[in-house]
C-alpha positions in Angstrom: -172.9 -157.7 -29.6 -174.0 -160.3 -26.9 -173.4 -159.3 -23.4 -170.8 -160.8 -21.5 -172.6 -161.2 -18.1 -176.0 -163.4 -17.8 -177.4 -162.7 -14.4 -177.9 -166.5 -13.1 -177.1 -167.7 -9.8 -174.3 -170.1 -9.7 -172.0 -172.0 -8.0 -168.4 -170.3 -7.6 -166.3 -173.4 -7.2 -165.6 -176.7 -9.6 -168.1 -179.0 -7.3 -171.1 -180.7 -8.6 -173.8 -178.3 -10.3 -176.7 -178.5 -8.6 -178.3 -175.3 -10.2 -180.7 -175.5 -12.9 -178.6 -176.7 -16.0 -176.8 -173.6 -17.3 -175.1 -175.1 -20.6 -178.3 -176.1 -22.0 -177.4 -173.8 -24.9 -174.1 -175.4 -25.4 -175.0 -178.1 -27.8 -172.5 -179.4 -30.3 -173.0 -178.7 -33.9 -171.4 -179.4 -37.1 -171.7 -175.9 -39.0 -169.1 -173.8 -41.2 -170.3 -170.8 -39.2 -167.7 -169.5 -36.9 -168.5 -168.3 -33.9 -167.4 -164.2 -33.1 -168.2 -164.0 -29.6 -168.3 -166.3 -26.6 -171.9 -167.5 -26.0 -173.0 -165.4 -22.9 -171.8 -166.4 -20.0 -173.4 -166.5 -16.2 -172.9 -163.4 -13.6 -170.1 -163.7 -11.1 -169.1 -167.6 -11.7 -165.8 -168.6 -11.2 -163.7 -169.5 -13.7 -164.2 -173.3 -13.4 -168.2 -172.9 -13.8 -167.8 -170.9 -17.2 -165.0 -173.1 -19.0 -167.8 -174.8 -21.0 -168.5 -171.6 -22.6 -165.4 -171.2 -23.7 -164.9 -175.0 -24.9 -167.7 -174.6 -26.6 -166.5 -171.4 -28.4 -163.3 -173.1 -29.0 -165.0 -176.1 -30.7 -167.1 -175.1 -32.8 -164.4 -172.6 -34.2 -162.1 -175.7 -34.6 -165.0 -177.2 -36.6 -165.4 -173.9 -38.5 -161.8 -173.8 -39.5 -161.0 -177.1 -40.5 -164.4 -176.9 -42.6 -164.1 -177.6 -46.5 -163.2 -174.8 -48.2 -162.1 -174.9 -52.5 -158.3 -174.4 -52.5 -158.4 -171.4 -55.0 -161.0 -169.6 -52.3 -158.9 -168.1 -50.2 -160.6 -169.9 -47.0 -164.3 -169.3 -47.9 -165.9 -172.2 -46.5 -167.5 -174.7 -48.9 -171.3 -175.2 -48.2 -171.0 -174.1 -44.9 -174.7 -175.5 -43.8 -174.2 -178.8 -44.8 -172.8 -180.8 -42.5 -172.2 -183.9 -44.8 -169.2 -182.3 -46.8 -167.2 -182.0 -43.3 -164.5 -183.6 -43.4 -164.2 -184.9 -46.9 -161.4 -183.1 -48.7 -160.0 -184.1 -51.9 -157.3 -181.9 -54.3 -159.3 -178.8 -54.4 -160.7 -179.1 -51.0 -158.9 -178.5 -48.0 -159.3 -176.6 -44.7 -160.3 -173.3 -44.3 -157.2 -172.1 -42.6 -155.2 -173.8 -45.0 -156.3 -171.2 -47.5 -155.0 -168.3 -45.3 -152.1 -166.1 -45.4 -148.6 -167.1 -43.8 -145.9 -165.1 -42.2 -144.1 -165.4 -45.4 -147.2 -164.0 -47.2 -147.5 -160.5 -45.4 -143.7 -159.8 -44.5 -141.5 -159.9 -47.6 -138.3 -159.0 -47.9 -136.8 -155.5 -47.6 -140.1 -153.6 -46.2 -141.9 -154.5 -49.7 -145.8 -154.2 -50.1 -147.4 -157.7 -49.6 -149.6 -159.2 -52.1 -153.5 -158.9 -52.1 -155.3 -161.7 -50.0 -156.5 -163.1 -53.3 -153.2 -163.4 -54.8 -151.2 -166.6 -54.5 -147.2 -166.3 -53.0 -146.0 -169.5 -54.7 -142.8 -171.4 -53.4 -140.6 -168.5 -53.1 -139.0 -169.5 -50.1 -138.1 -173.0 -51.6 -134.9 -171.9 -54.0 -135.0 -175.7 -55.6 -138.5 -175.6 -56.6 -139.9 -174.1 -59.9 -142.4 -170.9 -59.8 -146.0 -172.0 -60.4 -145.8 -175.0 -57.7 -148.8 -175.4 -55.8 -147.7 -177.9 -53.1 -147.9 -176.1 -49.5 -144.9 -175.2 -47.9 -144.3 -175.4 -44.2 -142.3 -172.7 -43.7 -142.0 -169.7 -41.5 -139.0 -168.4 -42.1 -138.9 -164.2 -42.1 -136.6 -161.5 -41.6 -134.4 -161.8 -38.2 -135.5 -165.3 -37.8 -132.6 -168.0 -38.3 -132.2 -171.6 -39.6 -133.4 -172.7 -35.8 -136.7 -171.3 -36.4 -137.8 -173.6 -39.1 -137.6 -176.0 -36.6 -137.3 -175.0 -32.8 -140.1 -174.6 -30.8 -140.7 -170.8 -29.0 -138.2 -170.7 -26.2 -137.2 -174.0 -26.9 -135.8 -176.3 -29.0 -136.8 -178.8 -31.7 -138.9 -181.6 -31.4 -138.1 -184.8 -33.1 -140.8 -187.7 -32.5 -140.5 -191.6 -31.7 -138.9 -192.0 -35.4 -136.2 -189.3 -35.2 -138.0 -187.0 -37.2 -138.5 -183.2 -36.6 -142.5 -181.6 -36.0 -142.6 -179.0 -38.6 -144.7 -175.7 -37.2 -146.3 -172.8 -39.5 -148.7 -169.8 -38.2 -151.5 -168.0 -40.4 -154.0 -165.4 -40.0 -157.0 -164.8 -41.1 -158.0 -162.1 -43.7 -159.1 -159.8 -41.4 -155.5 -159.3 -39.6 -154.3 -159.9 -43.5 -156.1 -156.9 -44.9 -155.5 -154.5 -41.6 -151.8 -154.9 -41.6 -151.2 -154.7 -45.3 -153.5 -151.7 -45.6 -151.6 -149.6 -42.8 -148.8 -151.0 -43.6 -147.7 -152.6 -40.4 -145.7 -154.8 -41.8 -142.9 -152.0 -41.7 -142.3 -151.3 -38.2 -141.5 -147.7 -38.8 -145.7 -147.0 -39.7 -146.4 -148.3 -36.3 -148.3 -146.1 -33.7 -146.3 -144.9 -30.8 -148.4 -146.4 -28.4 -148.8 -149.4 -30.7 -151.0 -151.8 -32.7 -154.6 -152.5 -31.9 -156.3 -155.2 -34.0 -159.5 -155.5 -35.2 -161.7 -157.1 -32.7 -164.9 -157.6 -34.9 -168.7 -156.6 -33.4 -169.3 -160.3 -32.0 -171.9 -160.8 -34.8 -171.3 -161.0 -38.7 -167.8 -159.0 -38.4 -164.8 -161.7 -37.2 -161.9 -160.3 -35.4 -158.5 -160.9 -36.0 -157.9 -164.8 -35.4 -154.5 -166.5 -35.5 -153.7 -170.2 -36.3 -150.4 -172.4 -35.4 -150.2 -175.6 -36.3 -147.6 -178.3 -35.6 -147.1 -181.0 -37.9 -145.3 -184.1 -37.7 -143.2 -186.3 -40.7 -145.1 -189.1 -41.1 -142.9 -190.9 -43.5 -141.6 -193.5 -41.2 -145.3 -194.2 -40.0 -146.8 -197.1 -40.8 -149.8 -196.1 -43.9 -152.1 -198.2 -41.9 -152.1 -195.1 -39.4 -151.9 -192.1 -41.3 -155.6 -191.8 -41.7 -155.9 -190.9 -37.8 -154.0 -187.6 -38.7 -155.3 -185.3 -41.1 -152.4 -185.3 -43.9 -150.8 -183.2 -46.2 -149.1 -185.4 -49.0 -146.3 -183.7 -50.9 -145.8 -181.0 -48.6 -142.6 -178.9 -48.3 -140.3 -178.6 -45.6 -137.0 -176.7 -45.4 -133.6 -178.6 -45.5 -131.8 -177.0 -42.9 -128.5 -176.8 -43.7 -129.2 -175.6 -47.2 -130.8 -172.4 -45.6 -129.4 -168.8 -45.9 -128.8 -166.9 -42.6 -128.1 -163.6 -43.0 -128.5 -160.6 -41.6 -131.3 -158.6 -42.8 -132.7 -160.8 -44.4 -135.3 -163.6 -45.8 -134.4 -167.0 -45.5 -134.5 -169.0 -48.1 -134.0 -172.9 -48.2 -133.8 -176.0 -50.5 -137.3 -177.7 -49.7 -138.2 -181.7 -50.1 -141.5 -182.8 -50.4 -142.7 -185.1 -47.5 -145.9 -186.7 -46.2 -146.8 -184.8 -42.4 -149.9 -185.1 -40.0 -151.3 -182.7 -38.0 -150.6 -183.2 -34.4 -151.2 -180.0 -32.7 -153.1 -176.4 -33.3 -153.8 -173.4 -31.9 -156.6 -171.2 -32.2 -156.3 -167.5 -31.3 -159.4 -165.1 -31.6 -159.8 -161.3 -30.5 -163.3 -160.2 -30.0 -164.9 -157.3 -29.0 -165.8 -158.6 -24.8 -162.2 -160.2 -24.9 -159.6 -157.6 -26.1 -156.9 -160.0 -24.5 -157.6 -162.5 -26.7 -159.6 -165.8 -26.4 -157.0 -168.8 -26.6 -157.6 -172.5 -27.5 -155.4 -175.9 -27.9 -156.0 -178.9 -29.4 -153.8 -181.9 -30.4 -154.2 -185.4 -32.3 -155.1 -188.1 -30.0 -152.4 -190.3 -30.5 -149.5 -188.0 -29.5 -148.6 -189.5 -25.8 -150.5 -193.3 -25.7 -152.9 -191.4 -23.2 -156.2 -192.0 -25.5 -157.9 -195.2 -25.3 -158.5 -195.2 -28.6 -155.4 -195.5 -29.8 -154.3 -198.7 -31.5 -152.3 -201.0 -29.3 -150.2 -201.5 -32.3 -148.7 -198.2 -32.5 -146.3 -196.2 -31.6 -147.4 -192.7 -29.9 -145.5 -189.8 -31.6 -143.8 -188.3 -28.7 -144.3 -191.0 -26.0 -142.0 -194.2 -25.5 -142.5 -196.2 -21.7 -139.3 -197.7 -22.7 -137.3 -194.3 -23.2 -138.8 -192.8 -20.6 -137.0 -195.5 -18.2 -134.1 -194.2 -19.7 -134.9 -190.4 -19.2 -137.3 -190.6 -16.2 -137.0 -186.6 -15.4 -137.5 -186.0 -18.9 -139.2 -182.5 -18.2 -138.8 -180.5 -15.1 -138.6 -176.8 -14.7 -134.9 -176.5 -16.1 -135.6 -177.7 -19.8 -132.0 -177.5 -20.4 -131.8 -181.2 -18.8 -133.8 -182.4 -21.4 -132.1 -184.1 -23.9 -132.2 -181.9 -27.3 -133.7 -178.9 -25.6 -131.3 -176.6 -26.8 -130.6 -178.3 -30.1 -129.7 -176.4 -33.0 -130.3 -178.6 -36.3 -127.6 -178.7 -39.1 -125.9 -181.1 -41.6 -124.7 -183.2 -38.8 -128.3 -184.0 -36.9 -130.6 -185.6 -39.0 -131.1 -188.9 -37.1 -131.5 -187.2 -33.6 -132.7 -189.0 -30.7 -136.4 -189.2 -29.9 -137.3 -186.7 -27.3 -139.6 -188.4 -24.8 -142.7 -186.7 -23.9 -144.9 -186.5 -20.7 -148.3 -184.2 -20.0 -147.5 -181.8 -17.1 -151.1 -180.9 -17.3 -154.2 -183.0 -17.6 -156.8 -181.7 -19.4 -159.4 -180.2 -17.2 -161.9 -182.6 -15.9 -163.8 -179.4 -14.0 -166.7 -178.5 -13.4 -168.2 -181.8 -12.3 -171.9 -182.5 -13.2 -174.3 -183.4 -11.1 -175.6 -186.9 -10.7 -177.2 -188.1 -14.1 -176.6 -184.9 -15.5 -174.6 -184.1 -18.9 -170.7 -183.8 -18.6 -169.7 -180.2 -19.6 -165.9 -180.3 -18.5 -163.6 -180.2 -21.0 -162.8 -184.1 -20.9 -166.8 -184.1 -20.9 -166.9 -181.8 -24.0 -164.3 -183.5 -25.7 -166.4 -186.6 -25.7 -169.1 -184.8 -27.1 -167.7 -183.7 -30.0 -165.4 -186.7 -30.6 -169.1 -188.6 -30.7 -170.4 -185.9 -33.0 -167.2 -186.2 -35.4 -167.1 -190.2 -36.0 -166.9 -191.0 -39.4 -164.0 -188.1 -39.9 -161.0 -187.7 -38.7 -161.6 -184.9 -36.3 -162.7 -187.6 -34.1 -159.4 -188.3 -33.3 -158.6 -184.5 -32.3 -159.2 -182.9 -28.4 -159.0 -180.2 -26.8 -156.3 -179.9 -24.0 -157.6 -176.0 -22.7 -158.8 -172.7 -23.8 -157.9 -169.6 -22.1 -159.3 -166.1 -21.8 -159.2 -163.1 -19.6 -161.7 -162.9 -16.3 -161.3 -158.8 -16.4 -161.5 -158.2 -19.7 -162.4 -154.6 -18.8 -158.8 -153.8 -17.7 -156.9 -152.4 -20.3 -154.7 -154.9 -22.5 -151.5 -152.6 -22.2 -151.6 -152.9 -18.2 -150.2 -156.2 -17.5 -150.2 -157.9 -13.7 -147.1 -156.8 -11.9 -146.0 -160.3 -11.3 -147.1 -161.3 -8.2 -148.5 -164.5 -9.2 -146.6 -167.6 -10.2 -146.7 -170.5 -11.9 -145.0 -173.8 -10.8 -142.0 -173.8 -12.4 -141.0 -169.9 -11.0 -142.6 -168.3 -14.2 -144.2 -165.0 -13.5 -147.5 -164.7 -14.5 -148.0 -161.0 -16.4 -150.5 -161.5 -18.6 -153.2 -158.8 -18.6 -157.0 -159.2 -17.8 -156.2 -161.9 -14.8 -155.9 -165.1 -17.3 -158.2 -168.5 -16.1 -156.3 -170.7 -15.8 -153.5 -168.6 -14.9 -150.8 -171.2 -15.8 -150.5 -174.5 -17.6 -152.3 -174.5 -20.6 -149.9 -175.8 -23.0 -149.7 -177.9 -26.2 -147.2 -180.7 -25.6 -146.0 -180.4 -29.0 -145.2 -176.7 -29.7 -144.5 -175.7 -25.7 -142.8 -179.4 -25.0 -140.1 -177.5 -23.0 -142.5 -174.9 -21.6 -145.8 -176.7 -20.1 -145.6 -174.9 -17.0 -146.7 -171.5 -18.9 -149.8 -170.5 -20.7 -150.6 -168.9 -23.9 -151.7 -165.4 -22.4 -148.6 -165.1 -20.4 -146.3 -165.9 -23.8 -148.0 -163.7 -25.8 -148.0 -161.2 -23.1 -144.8 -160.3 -24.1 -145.5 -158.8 -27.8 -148.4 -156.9 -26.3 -145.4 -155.1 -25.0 -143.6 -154.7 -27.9 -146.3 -152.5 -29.1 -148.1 -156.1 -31.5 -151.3 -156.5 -29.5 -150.3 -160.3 -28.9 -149.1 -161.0 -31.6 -146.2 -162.2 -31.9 -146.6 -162.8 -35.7 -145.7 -159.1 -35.6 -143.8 -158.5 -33.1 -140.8 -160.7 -34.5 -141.5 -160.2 -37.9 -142.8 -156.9 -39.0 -139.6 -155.1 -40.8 -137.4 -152.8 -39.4 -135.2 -149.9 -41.4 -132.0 -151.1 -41.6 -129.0 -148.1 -40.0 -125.4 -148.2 -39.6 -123.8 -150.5 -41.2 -127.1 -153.1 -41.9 -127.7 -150.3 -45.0 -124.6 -150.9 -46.1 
């Protein structure tokens, strides 16, 4: 395992670096190899001074998971030392993560025994379409969620873009999580340890740790085909029609699906390892979501961003999302042509540390040009991170939270264990719209409490013995 602490002699603040060049390691590459542990990092910085490390992490993880992998492999990545085959997928190529397991794979209904990671669920959840179909289905539907959740955001409500469509959101794991829960059988609440779950963290080397993926996806079929190739697409994918969905207690939900062209506008990468039990957390998005990029065509429309509607709503988002228009929006038969929700960044993405004169730019705007540079000629280069996220006292126990003495802007209390960097605002403006003022450690926070090591995956969905009148 690599040590967490590098004895160099740094700088404790965000100013200029005027040390001897202390990211010299931290040079983009375009490798299938994920990364298992944060590159080592220097003694005593602050938090500011060893965000590239964790950028770095983040990226080259992104690269590793949206790597080539064949679609009946389960996510094993497709000649992962050739960096030519990045980025070209075709009908039996795809993503690694895309080959993972879903919510839907490792929770069935009624406590049931999940399938094998090499076994293929099908479109079960989709009652309208035949056994056998292969098209993916964006769906995360489980027991004790409701028709909401197909759609709603966590904490919040939906999110439909500049078109009046809704962004679409599914979670996976990896087939290390896979394999532990099915094996112990987590996935019925009643095995669960009374002091609760602790996931595999890896040994920072050849063994992964658990990693968990979201990713937000928006319709694109009101998007002009002249822009689709700036998102990475699914063609023909399924999404629930919501007012065709069961909601009952106890129970799966099951929907009529339609097939429908998305793009991928925001993802989140989640990653225990062995000198970060609290989890190492990472968000990216598509470039073209708010009009903020200069690359983005003058001709179009940004996804979530309108100067026009935002005349019209100019406190879109403030620290009571229940101002904002459709925050609490439940979808049904009646609201399919909802109005666009208008979108500002609360947060910009971190422009810290600043380099010295002449010297490389290792902030995260810095980084992101990097890589962008590195990626031309796919259409990763039109991906960025906002933040990554990790804990600066990893030592302390996960299960001992802070005892809320720290805030965040909007009143939030931060309680996230491990003393988070940054402790607030790093948020993905398409899945925590209504939420920016938060962070990913403080969320997740709350199923390390509910026994789920962060995740949140199980903490909502793991099954629970029905009594009283539920058996009946």
């Amino acid at each position: 395992m690599k040590k967490l602490l590098l004895a160099v002699s740094v700088l404790a603040s965000g100013s200029a670096i005027a040390q001897e060049n202390i990211y010299k390691d931290l040079q983009p590459t375009i490798s299938g190899t994920p990364l298992n542990e944060v590159p080592a990092q220097p003694f005593a910085a602050s938090g500011v001074v060893k965000r590239p490390f964790f950028d770095y992490f983040n990226w080259q993880n992104f690269i590793a998971l949206m790597w080539p992998s064949k679609v009946q492999s389960h996510g094993i990545p497709y000649k992962p030392q050739d960096a030519k085959v990045f980025g070209k997928y075709t009908k039996d190529l795809q993503p690694v993560w895309l080959g993972w397991k879903s919510a839907f794979d490792l929770f069935p209904q009624n406590g049931d025994k999940p399938i094998a990671w090499e076994q293929n669920n099908g479109t079960a959840v989709c009652r309208n379409i035949k056994a056998g179909d292969t098209r993916p289905v964006l769906i995360t539907g489980s027991k004790f969620t409701s028709v909401a959740d197909e759609l709603d955001q966590a904490f919040g409500g939906p999110l439909p873009d500049q078109t009046g469509l809704f962004t679409r959101y599914e979670v996976r794991m990896n087939k290390v999580e896979y394999d532990f829960v099915r094996s112990n059988g987590y996935y019925n609440k009643s095995n669960w340890p009374a002091d609760g779950i602790t996931l595999p963290a890896g040994n920072g080397e050849e063994v992964a740790g658990v990693i968990e993926v979201k990713a937000a996806w928006r319709d694109l079929r009101k998007v002009d085909k002249k822009f689709h190739s700036r998102f990475f697409t699914l063609e023909n994918a399924l999404v629930s029609i919501p007012n065709t969905c069961t909601d009952k207690p106890n129970s799966m939900i099951v929907c009529d699906c339609e097939p429908t062209t998305v793009g991928l506008v925001g993802f989140h990468i989640a990653q225990k390892t062995p000198d970060f039990p609290q989890w190492v957390w990472a968000t990216f998005e598509q470039v073209d979501n708010l009009g903020e990029d200069a690359s983005t065509p003058k001709d179009m429309q940004p996804s979530y961003y309108d100067p026009e509607l935002y005349k019209k709503y100019p406190h879109v988002l403030r620290a009571n999302p229940a101002a904002h228009p459709g925050s609490n929006r439940v979808p049904d038969a009646t609201d399919f042509n909802p109005e666009p929700i208008n979108v500002v960044r609360l947060s910009q993405i971190p422009d810290t540390p600043k380099p010295a004169a002449g010297e490389q730019d290792y902030s995260t705007t810095g980084m992101n040009n990097m890589y962008r540079e590195m990626l031309k000629g796919t259409v990763w280069e039109h991906y960025q991170l906002i933040g990554s996220q990790w804990p600066q006292l990893p030592s302390i126990s996960p299960k001992t939270p802070t005892d809320g003495d720290f805030g965040c802007e909007d009143g939030t209390e931060v309680q996230a264990g491990g003393m988070p960097f940054p402790q607030c605002q790093v948020a993905n403006v398409t899945m925590e719209t209504y939420h920016q003022y938060d962070s990913c450690m403080n969320c997740h926070q709350g199923a390390q409490r509910a026994g789920a090591d962060f995740s949140w995956l199980l903490a909502t969905r793991a099954y629970i013995e029905p009594t009283g009148e539920l058996k009946k």
